[in-house]
N, CA, C and O atoms as CSV, one atom per row, in Angstrom:
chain,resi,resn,atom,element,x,y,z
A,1,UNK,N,N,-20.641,-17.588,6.860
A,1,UNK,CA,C,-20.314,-16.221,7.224
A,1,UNK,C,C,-18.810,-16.112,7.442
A,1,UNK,O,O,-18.159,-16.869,8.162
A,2,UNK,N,N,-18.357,-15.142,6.780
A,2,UNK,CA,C,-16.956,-14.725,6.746
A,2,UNK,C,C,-16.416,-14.304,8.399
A,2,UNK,O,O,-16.793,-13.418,9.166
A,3,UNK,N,N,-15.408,-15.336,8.521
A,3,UNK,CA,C,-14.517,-14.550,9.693
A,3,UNK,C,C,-14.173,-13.148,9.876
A,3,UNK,O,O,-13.512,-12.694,8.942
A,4,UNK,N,N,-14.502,-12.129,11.058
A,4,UNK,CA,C,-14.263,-10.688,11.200
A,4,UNK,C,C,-13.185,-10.275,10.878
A,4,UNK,O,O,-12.246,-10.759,11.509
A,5,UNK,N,N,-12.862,-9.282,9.841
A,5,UNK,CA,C,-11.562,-8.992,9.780
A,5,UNK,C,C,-11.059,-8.025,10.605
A,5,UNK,O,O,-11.659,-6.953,10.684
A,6,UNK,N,N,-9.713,-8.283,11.452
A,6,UNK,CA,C,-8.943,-8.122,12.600
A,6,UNK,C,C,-8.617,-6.226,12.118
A,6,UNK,O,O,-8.422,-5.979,10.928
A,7,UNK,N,N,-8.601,-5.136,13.099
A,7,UNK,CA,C,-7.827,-3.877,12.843
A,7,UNK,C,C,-6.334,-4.460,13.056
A,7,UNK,O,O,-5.705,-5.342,13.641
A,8,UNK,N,N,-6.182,-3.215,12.065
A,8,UNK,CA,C,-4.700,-3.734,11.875
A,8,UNK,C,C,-3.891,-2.229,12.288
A,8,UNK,O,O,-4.445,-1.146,12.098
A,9,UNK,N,N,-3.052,-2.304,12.644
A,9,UNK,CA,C,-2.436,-0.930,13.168
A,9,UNK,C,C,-2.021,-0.242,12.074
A,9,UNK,O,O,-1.221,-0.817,11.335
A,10,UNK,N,N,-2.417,0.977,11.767
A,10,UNK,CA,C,-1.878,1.980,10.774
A,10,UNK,C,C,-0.999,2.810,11.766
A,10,UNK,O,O,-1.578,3.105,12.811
A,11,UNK,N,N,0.483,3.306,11.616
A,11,UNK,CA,C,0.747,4.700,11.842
A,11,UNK,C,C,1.192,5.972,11.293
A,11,UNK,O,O,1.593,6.990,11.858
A,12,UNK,N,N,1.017,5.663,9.963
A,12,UNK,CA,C,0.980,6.821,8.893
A,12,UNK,C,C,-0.284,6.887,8.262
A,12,UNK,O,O,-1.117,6.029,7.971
A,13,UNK,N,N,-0.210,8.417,8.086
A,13,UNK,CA,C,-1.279,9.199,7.580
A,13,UNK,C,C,-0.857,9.942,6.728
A,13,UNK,O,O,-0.516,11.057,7.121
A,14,UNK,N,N,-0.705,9.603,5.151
A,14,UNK,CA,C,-0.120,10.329,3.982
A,14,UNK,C,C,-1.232,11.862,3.905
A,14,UNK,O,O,-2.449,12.017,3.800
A,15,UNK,N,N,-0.431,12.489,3.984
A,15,UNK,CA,C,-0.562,14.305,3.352
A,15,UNK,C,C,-1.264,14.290,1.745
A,15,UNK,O,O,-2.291,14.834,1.342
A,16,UNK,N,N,-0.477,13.620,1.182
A,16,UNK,CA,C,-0.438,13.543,-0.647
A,16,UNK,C,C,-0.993,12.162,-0.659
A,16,UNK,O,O,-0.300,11.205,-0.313
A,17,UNK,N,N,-2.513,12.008,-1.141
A,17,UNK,CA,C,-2.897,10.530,-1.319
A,17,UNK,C,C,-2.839,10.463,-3.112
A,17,UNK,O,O,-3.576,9.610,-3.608
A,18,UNK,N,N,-2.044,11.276,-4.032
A,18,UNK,CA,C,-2.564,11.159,-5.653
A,18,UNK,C,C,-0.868,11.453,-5.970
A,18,UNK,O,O,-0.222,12.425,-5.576
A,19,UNK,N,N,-0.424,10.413,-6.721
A,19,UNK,CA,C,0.790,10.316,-7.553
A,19,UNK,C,C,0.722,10.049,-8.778
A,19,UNK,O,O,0.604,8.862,-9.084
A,20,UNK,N,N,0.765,10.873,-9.630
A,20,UNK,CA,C,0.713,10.715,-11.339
A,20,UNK,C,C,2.111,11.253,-12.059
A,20,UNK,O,O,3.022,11.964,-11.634
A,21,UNK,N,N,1.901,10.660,-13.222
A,21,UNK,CA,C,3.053,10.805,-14.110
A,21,UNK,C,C,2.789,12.197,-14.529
A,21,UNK,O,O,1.664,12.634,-14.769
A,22,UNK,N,N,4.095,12.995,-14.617
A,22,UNK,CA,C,4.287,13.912,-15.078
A,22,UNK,C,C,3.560,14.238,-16.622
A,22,UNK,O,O,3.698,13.255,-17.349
A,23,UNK,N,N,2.909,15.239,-17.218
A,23,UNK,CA,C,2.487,15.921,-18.007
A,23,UNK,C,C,1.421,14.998,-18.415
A,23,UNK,O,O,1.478,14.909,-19.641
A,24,UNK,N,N,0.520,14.305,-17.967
A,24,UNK,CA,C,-0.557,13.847,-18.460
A,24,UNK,C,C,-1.479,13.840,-17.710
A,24,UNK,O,O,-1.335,13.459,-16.548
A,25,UNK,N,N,-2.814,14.318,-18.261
A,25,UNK,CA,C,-3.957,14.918,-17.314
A,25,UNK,C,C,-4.270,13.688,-16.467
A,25,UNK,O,O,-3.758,12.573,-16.565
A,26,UNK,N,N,-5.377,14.178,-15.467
A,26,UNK,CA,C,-6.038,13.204,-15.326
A,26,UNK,C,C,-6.508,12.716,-15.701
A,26,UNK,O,O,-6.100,11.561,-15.831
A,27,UNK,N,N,-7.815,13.073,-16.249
A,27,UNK,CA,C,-8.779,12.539,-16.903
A,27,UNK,C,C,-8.139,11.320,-17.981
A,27,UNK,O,O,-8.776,10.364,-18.422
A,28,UNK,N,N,-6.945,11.598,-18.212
A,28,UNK,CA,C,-6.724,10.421,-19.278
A,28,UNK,C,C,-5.576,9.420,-18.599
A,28,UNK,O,O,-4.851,8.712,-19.298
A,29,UNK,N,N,-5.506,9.457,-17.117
A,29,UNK,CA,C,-5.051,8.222,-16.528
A,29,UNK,C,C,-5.998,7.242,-16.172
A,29,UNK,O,O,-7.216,7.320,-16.013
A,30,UNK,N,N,-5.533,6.692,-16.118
A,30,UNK,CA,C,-6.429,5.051,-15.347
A,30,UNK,C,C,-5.376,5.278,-13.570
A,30,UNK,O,O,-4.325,5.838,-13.258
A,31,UNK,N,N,-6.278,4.598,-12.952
A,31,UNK,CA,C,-6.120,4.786,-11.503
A,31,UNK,C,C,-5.767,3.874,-10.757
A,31,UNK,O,O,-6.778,3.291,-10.366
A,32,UNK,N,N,-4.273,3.150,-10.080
A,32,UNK,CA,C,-4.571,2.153,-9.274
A,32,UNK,C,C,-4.934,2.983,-7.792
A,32,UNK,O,O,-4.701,4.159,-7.512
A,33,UNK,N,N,-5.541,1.993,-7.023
A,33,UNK,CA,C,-6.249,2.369,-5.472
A,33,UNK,C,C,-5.121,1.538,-4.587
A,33,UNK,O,O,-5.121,0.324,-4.793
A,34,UNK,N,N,-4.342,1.946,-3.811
A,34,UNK,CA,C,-3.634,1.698,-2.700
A,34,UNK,C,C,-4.191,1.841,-1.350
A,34,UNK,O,O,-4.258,2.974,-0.873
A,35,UNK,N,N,-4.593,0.841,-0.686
A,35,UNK,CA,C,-5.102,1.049,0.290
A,35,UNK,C,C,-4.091,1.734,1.868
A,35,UNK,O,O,-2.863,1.681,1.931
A,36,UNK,N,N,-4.577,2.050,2.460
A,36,UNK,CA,C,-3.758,2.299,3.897
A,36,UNK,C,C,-2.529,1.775,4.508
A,36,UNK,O,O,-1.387,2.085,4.845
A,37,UNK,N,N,-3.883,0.240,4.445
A,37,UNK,CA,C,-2.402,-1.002,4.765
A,37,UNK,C,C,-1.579,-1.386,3.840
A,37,UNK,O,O,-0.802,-2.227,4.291
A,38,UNK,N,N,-1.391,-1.125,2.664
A,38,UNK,CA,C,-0.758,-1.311,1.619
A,38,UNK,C,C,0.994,-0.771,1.754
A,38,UNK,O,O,2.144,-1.201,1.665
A,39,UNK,N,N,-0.072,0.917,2.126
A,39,UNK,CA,C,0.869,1.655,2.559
A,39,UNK,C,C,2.332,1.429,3.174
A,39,UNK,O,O,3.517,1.286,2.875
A,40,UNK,N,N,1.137,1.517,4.583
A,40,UNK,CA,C,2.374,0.911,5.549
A,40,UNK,C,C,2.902,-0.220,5.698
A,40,UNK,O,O,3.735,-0.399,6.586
A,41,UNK,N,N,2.656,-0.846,5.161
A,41,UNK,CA,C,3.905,-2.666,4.944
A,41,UNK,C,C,4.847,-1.918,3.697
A,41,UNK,O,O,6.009,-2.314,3.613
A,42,UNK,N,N,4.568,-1.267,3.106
A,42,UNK,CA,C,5.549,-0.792,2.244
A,42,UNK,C,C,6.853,0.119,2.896
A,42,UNK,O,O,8.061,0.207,2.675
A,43,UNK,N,N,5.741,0.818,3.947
A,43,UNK,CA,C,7.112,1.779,4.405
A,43,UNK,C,C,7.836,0.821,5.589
A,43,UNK,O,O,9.063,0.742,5.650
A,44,UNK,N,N,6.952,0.104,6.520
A,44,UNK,CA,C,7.328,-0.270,7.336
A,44,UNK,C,C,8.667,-1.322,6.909
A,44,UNK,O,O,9.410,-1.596,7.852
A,45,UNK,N,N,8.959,-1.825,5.776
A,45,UNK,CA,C,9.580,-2.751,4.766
A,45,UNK,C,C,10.537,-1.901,4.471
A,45,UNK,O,O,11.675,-2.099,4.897
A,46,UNK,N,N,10.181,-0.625,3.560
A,46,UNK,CA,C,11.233,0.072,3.135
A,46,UNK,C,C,11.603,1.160,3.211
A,46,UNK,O,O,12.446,1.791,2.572
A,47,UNK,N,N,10.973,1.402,4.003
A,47,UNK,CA,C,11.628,3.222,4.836
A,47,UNK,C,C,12.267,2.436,5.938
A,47,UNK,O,O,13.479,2.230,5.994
A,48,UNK,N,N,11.593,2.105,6.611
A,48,UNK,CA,C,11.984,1.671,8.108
A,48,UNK,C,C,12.775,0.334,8.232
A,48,UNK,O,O,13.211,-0.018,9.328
A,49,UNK,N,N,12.944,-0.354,7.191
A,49,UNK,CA,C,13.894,-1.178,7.152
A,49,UNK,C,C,13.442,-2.264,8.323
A,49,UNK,O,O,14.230,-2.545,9.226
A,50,UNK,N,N,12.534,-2.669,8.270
A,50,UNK,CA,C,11.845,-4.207,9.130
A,50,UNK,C,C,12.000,-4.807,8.695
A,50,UNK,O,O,12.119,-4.665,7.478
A,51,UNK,N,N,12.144,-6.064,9.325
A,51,UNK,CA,C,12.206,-7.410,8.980
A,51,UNK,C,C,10.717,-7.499,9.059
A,51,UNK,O,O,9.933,-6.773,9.669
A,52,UNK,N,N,10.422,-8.904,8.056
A,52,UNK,CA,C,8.667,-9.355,7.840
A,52,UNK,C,C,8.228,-9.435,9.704
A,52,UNK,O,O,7.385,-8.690,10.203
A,53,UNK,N,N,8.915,-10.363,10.397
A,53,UNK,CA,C,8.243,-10.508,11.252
A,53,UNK,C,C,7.685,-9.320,12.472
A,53,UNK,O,O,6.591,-9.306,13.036
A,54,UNK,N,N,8.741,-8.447,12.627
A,54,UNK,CA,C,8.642,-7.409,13.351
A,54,UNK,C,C,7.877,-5.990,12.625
A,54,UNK,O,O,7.464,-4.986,13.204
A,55,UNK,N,N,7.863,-6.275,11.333
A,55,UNK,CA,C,6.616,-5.469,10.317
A,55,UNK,C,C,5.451,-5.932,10.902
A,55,UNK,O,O,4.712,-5.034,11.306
A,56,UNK,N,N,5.065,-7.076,11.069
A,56,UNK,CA,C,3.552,-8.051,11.238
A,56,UNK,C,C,3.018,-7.459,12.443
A,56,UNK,O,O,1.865,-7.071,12.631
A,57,UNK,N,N,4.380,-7.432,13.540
A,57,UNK,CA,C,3.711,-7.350,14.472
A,57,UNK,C,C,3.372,-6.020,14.989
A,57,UNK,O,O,2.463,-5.997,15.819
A,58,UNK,N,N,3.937,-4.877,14.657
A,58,UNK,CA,C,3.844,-3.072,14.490
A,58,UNK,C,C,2.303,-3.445,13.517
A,58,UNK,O,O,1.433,-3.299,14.376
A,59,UNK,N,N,1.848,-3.693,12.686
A,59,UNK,CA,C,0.793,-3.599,11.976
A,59,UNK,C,C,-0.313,-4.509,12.848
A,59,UNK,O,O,-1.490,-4.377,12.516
A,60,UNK,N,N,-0.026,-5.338,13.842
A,60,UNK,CA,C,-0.832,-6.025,14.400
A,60,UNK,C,C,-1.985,-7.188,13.753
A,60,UNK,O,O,-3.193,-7.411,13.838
A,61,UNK,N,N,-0.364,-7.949,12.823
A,61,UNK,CA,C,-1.236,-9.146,11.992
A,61,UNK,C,C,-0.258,-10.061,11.998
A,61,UNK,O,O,0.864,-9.885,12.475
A,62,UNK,N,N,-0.884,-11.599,11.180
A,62,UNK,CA,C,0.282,-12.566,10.808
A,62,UNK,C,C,1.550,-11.956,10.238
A,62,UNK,O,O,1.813,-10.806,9.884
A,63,UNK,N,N,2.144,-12.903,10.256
A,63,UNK,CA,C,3.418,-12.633,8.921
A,63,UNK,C,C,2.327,-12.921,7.693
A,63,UNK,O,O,1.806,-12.022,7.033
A,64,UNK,N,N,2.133,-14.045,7.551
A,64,UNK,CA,C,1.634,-14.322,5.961
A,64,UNK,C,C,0.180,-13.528,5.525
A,64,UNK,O,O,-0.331,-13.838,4.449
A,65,UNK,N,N,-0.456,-12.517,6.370
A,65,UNK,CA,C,-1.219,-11.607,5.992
A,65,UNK,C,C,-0.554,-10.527,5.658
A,65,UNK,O,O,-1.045,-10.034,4.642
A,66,UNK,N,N,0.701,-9.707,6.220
A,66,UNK,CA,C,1.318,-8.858,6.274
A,66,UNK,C,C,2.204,-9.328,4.620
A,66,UNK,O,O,2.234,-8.568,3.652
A,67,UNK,N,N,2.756,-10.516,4.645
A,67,UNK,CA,C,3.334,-10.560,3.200
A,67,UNK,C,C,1.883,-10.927,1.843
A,67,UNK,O,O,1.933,-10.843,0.615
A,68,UNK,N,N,1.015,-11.230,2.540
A,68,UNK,CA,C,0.181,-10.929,1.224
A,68,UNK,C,C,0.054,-9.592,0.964
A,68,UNK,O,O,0.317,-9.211,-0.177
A,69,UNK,N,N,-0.403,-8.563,2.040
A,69,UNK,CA,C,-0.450,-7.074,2.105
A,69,UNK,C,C,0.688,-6.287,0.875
A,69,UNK,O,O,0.361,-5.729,-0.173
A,70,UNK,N,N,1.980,-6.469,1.403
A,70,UNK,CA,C,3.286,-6.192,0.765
A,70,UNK,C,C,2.783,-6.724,-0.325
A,70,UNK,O,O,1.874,-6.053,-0.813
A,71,UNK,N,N,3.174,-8.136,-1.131
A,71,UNK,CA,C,2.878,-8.481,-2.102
A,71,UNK,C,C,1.871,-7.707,-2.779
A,71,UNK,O,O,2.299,-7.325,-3.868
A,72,UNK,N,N,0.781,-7.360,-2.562
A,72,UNK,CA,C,-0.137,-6.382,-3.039
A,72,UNK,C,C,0.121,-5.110,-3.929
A,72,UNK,O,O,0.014,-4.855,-5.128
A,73,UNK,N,N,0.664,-4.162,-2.356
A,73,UNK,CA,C,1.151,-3.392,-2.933
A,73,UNK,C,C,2.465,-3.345,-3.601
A,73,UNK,O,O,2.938,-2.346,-4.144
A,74,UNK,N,N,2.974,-4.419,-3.523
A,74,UNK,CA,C,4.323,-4.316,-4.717
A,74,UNK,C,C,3.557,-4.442,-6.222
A,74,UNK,O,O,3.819,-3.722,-7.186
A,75,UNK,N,N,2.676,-5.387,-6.201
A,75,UNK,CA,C,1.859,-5.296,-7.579
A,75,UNK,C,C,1.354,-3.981,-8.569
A,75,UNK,O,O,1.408,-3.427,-9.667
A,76,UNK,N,N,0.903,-3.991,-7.402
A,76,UNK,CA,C,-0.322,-1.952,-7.986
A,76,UNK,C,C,0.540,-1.009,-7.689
A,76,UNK,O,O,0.066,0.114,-7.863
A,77,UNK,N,N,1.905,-1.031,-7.210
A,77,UNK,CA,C,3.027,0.056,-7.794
A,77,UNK,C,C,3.470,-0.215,-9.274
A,77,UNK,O,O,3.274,0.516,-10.245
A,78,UNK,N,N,4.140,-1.481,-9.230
A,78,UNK,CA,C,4.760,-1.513,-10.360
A,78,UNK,C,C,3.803,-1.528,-11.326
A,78,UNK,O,O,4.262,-0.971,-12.324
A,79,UNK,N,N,2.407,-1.998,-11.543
A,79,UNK,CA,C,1.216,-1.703,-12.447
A,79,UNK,C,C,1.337,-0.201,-12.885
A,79,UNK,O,O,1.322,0.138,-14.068
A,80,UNK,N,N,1.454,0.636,-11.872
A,80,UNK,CA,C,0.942,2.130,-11.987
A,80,UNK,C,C,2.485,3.086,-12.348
A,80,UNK,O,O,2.546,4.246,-12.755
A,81,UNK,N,N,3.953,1.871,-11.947
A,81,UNK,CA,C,5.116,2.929,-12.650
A,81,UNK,C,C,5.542,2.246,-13.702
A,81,UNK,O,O,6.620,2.616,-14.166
A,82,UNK,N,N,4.734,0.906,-14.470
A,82,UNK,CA,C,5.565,0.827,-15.964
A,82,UNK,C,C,4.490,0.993,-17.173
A,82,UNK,O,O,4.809,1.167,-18.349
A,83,UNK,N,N,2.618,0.877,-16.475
A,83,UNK,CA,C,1.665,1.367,-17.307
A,83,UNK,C,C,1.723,2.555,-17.476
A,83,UNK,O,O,1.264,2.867,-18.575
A,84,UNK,N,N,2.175,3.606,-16.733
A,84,UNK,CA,C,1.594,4.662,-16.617
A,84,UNK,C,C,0.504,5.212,-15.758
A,84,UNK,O,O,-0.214,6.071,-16.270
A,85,UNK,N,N,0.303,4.892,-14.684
A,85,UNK,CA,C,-0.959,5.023,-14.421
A,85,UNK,C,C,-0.997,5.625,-13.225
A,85,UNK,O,O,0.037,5.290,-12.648
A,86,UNK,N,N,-1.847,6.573,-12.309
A,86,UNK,CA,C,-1.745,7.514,-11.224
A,86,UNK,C,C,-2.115,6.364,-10.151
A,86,UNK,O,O,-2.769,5.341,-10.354
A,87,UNK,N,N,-1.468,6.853,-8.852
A,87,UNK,CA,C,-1.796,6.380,-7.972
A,87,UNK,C,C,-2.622,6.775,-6.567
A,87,UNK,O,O,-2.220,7.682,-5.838
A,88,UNK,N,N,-3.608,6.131,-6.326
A,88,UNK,CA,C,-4.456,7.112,-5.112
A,88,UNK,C,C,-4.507,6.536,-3.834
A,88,UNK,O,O,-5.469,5.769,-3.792
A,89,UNK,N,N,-4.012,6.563,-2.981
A,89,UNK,CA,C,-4.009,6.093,-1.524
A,89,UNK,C,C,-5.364,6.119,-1.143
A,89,UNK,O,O,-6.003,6.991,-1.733
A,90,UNK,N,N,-5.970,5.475,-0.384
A,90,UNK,CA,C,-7.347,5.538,0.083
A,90,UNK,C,C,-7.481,5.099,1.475
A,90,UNK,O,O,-6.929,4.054,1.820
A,91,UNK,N,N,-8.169,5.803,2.318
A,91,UNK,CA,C,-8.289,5.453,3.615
A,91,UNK,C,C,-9.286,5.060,4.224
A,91,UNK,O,O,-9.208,4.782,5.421
């Protein structure tokens, strides 16, 4: 049995969870899914200008969970701004 996974502190709540490329429908994007925490290690990183360790601990996790997190979502951005592909935040 899998160890419980820990809450992790969110403090943003995106308005706009759907980012797509200009002039192409939906229906004919493919979709990456960004999760919550994805989110915020992203902003907490690069809006807010944190260092990893003091990111970890505002999100209320390791460092090396918090940089797998980041790592993540650095992936399924750049997937979704050099494929083409919309992006949907999910909560």
């Amino acid at each position: 049995m899998p160890r419980p996974r820990l809450c992790r502190r969110i403090r943003f709540d995106p308005n706009i969870t759907y980012f797509k490329p200009q002039g192409v429908p939906m229906r004919n994007l493919k979709i990456v899914e960004l999760t919550t925490e994805e989110v915020e290690s992203f902003r907490l990183r690069h809006i807010n200008d944190l260092e990893q360790k003091s990111a970890a601990e505002k999100m209320n996790t390791s460092q090396s969970t918090y940089q797998r997190i980041l790592y993540s979502s650095y992936k399924k951005i750049a997937d979704a701004l050099i494929n083409g592909k919309a992006i949907k935040i999910i909560k």
